[in-house]
RODO-2510 file (C-alpha; in nm, 4 decimals, decimal comma):
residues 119
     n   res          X          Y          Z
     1     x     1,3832    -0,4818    -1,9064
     2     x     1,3924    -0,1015    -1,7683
     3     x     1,2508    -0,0131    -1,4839
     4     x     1,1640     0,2958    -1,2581
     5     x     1,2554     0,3448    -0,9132
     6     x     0,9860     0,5382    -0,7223
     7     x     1,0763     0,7041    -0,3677
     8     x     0,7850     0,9000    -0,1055
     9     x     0,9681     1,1068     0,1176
    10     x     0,7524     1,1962     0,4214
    11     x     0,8207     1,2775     0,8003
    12     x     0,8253     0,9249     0,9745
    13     x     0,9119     0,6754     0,6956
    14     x     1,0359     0,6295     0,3263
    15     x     0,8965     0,4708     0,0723
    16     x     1,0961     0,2956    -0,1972
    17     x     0,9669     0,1032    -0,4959
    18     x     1,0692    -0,0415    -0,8478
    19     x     0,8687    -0,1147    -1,1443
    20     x     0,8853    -0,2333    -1,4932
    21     x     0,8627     0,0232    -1,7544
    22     x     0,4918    -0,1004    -1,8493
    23     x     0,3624    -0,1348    -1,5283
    24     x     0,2160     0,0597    -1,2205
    25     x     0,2209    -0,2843    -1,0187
    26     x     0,5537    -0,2474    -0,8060
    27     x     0,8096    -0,5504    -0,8212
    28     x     0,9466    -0,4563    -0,5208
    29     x     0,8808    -0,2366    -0,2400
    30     x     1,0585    -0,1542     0,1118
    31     x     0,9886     0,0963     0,3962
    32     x     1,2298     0,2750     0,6179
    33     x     1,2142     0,5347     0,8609
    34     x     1,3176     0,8627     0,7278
    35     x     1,5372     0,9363     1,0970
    36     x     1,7365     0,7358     1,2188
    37     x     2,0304     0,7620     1,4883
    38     x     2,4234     0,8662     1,3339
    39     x     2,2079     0,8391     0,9369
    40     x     2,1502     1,1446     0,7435
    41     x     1,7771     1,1586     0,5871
    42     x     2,0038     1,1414     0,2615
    43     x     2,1908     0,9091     0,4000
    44     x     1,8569     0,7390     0,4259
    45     x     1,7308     0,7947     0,0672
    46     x     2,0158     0,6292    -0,0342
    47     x     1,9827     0,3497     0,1255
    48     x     1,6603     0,2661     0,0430
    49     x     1,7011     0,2965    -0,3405
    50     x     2,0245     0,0179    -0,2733
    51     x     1,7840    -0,1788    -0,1068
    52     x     1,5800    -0,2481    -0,3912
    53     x     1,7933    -0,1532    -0,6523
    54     x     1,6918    -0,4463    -0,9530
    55     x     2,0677    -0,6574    -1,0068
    56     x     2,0717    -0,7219    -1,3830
    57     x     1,7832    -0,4876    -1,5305
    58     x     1,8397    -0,1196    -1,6429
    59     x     1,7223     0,1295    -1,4454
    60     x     1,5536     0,4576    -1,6724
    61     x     1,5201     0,6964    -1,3593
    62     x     1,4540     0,7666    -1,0167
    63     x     1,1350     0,9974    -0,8925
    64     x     1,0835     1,1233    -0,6002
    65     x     0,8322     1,2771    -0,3596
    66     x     0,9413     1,4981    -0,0820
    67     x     0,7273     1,7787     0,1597
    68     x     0,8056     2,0867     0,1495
    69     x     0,9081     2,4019    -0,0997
    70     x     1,1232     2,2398    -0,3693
    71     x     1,2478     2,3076    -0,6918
    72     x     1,1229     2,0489    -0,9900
    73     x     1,3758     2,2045    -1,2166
    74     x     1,7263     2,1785    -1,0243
    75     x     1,6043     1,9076    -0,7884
    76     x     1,6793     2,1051    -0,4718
    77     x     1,4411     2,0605    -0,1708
    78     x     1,4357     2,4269     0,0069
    79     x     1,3303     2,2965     0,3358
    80     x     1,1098     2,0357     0,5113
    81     x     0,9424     2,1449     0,8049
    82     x     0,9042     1,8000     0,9213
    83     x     1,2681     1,6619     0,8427
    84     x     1,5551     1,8338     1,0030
    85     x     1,8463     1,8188     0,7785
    86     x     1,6013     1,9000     0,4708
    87     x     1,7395     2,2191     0,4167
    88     x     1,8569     2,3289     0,0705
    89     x     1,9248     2,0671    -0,0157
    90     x     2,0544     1,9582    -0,3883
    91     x     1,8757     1,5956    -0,3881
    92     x     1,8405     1,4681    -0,7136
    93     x     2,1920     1,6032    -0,8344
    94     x     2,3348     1,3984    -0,5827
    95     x     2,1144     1,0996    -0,6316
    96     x     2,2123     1,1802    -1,0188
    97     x     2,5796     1,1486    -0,9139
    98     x     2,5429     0,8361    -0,6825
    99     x     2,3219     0,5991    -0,9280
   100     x     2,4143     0,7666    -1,2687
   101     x     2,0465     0,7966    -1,3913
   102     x     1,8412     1,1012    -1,4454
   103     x     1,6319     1,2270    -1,1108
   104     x     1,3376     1,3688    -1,0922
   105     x     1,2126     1,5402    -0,8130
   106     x     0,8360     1,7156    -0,7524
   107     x     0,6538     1,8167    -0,4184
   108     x     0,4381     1,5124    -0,2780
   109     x     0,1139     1,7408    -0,2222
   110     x     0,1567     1,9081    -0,5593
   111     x     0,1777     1,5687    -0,7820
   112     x    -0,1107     1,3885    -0,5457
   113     x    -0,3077     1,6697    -0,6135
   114     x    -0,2616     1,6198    -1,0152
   115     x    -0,2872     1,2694    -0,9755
   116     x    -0,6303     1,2904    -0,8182
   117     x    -0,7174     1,5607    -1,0397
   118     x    -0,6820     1,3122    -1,3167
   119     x    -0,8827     1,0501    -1,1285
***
């Protein structure tokens, strides 16, 4: 089965979720803070798509949410005024070259606001 790992970046705590392929229902879902002592907020990220990383299924892609300016197209996050260590920073290549699946990345306010939009 392929799945989708989903990720919310925001100031105080990271979201990380997977979910089958047909499905908005999460199979699994863990929360971190996004700061934490000698941990990079990447270093962060990282960890929490491990943690629920699915053993045995295929994974299609990674999205994620982050604050901030950002650019969708190269997946760099220009800064986040509410993360120190957010700054120009080239997330979803590296993501791309940690888990070897395409990354998407889009600003959180910008894809609630389509989401509700579409509500």
């Amino acid at each position: 089965m392929k799945t989708h790992i989903a990720i919310d970046v925001g100031g105080t705590q990271i979201r990380a979720a997977y979910f089958p392929e047909d499905s908005l229902t999460p199979l699994r879902v863990n929360k971190i803070p996004t700061q934490a002592e000698g941990d990079t907020p990447l270093d962060r990220i990282t960890s929490a798509i491990s943690s629920i990383w699915p053993q045995g299924e295929e994974v299609a892609a990674i999205g994620i949410v982050a604050p901030g300016p950002i650019n969708p197209y190269k997946g760099i996050i220009y800064t986040a005024p509410n993360i120190p260590g957010f700054e120009n920073l080239p997330l979803a290549p590296l993501l791309h070259e940690r888990f070897n699946v395409p990354v998407f990345l889009g600003n959180d306010a910008n894809l609630a606001a389509e989401q509700w939009g579409k509500g």
